[in-house]
Backbone as CSV, one residue per row, in Angstrom:
resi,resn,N_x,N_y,N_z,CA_x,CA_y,CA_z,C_x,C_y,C_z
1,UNK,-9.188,22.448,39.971,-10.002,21.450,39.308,-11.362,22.027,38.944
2,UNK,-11.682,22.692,39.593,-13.248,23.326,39.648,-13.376,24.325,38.585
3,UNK,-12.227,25.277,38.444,-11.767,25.821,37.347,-12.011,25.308,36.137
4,UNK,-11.138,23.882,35.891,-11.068,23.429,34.656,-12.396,22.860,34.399
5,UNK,-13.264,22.136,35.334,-14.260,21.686,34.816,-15.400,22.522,34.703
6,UNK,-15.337,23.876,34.905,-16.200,24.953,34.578,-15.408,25.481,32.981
7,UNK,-14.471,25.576,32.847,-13.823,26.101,31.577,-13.948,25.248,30.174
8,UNK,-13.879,23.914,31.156,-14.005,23.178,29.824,-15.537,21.806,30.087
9,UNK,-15.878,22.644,31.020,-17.290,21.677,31.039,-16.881,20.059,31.369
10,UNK,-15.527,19.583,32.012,-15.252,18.111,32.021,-16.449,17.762,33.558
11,UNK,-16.606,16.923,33.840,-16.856,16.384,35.243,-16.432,14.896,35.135
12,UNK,-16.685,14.259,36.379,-16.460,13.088,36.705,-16.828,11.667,35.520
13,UNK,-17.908,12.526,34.993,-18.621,11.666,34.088,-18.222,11.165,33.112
14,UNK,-17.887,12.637,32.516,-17.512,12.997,30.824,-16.039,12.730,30.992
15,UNK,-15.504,12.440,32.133,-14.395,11.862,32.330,-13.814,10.712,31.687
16,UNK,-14.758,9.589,32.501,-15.064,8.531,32.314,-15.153,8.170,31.155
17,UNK,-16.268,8.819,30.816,-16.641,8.905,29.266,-15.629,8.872,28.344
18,UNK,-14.982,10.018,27.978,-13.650,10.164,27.369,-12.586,9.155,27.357
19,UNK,-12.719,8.505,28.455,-11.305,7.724,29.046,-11.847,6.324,28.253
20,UNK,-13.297,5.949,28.531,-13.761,4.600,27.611,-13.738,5.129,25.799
21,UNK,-13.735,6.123,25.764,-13.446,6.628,24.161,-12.357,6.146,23.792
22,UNK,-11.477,6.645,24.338,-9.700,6.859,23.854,-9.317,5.779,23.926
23,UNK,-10.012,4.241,25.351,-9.990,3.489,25.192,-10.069,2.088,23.945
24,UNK,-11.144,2.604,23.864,-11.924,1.954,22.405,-10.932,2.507,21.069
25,UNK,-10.695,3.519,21.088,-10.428,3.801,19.574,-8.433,3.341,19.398
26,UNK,-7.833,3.476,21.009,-6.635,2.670,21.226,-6.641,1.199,20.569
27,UNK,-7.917,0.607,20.801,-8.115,-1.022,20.585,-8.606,-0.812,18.774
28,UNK,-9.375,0.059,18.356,-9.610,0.077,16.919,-8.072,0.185,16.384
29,UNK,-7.308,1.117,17.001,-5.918,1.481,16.372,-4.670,0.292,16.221
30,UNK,-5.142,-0.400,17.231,-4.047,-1.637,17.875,-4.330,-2.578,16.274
31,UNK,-5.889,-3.003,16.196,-6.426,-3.857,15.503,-5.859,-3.463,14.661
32,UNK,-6.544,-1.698,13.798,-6.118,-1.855,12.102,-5.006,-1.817,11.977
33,UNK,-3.727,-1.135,13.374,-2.438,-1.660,12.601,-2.021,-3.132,12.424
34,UNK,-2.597,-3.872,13.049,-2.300,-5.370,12.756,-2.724,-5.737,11.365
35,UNK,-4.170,-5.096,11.328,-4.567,-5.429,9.902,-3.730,-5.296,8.545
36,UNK,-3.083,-4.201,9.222,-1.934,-3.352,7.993,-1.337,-4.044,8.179
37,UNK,-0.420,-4.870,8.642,0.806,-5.377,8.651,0.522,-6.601,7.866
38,UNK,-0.840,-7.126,8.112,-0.885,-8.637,7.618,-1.507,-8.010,5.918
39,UNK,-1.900,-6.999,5.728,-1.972,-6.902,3.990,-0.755,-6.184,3.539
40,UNK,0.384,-5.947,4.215,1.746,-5.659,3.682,2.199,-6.530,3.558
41,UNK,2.180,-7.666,4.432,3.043,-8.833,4.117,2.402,-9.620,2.876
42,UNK,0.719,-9.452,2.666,0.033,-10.330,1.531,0.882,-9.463,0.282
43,UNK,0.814,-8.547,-0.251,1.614,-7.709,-1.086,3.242,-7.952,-0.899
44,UNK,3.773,-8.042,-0.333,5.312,-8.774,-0.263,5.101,-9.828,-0.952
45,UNK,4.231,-10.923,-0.245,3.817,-11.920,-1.303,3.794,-12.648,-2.641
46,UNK,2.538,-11.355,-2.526,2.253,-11.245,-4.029,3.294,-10.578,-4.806
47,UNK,4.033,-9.412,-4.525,4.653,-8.953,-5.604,5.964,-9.985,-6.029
48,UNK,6.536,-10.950,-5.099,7.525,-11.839,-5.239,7.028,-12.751,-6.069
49,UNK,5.454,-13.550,-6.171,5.074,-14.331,-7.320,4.866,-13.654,-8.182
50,UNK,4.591,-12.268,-8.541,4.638,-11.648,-9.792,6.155,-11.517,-9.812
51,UNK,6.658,-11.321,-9.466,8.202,-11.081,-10.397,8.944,-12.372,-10.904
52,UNK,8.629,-13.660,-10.213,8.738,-15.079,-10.510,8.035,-15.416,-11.499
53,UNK,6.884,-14.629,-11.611,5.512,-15.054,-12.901,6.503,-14.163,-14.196
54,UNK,6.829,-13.195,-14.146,7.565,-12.311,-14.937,8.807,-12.795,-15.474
55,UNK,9.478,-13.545,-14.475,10.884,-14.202,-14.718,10.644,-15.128,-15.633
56,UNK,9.516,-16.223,-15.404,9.042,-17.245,-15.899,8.810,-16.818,-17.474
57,UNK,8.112,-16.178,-17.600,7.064,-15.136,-18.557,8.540,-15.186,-20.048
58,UNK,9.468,-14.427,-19.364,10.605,-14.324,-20.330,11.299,-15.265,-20.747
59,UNK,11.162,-15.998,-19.986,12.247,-17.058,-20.081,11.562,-18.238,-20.871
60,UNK,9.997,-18.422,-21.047,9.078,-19.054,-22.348,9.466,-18.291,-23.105
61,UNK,9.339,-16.981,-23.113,9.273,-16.161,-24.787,10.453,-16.311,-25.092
62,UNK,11.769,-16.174,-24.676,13.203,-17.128,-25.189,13.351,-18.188,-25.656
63,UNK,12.670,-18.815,-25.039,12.775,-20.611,-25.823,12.005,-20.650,-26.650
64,UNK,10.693,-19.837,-27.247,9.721,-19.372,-28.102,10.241,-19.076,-29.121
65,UNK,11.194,-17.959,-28.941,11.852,-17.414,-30.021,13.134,-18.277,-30.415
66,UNK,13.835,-19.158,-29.477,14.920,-20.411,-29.742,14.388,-21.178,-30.704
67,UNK,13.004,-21.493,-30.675,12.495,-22.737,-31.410,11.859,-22.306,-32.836
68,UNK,11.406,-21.195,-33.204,11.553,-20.766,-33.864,12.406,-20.564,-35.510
69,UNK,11.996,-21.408,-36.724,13.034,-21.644,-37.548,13.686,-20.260,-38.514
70,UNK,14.259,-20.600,-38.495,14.963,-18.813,-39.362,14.549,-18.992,-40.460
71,UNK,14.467,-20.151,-41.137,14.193,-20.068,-42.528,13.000,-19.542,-43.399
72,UNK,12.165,-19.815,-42.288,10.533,-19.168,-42.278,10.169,-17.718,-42.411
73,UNK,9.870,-17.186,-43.480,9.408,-15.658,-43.636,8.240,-15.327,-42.343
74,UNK,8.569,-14.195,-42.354,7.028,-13.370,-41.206,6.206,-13.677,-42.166
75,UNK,5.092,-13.560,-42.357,3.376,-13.423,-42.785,3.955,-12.055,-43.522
76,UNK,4.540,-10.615,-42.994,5.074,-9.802,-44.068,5.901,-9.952,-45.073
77,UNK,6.455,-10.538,-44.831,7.525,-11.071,-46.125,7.082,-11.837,-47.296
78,UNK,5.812,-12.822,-46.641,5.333,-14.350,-47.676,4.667,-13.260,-48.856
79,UNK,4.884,-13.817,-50.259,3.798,-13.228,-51.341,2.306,-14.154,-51.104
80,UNK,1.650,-13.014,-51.378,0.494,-14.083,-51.163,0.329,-14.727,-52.422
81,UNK,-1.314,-15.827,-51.842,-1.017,-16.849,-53.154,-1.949,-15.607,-53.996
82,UNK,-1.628,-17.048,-55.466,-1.879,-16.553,-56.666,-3.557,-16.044,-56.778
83,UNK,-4.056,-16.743,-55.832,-5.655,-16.346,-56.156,-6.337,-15.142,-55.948
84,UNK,-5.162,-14.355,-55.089,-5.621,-12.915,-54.599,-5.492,-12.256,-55.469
């Protein structure tokens, strides 16, 4: 023991010390993985109302384009009027 704490400078103290370190940064580690888990699940979330917003999204521009009369030229097709 006397060895190691001459080799590597530990004592009783810096013991201690260390041990309330590893402590603390165990409890920082505990926390941010919780943190992570609860903004993975917000992103699960969210990406399920975006793909519902997306589903939605298409399924207006279908009935958009359903309602839509055929008979009607694009704006490219119309001649313009005579005054131009």
């Amino acid at each position: 023991m006397a060895i190691v704490q001459h080799l590597f400078g530990i004592t009783m103290q810096n013991s201690a010390n260390l041990e309330q370190r590893i402590a603390e940064l165990e409890m920082k580690i505990t926390f941010q993985e919780g943190i992570i888990e609860e903004l993975n699940q917000a992103l699960i979330e969210q990406q399920f109302v975006i793909d519902k917003m997306q589903l939605q999204m298409r399924h207006v521009a279908n009935k958009l384009k359903d309602l839509q009369p055929a008979n009607i030229a694009t704006q490219a097709e119309e001649t313009p009027p005579p005054h131009y």
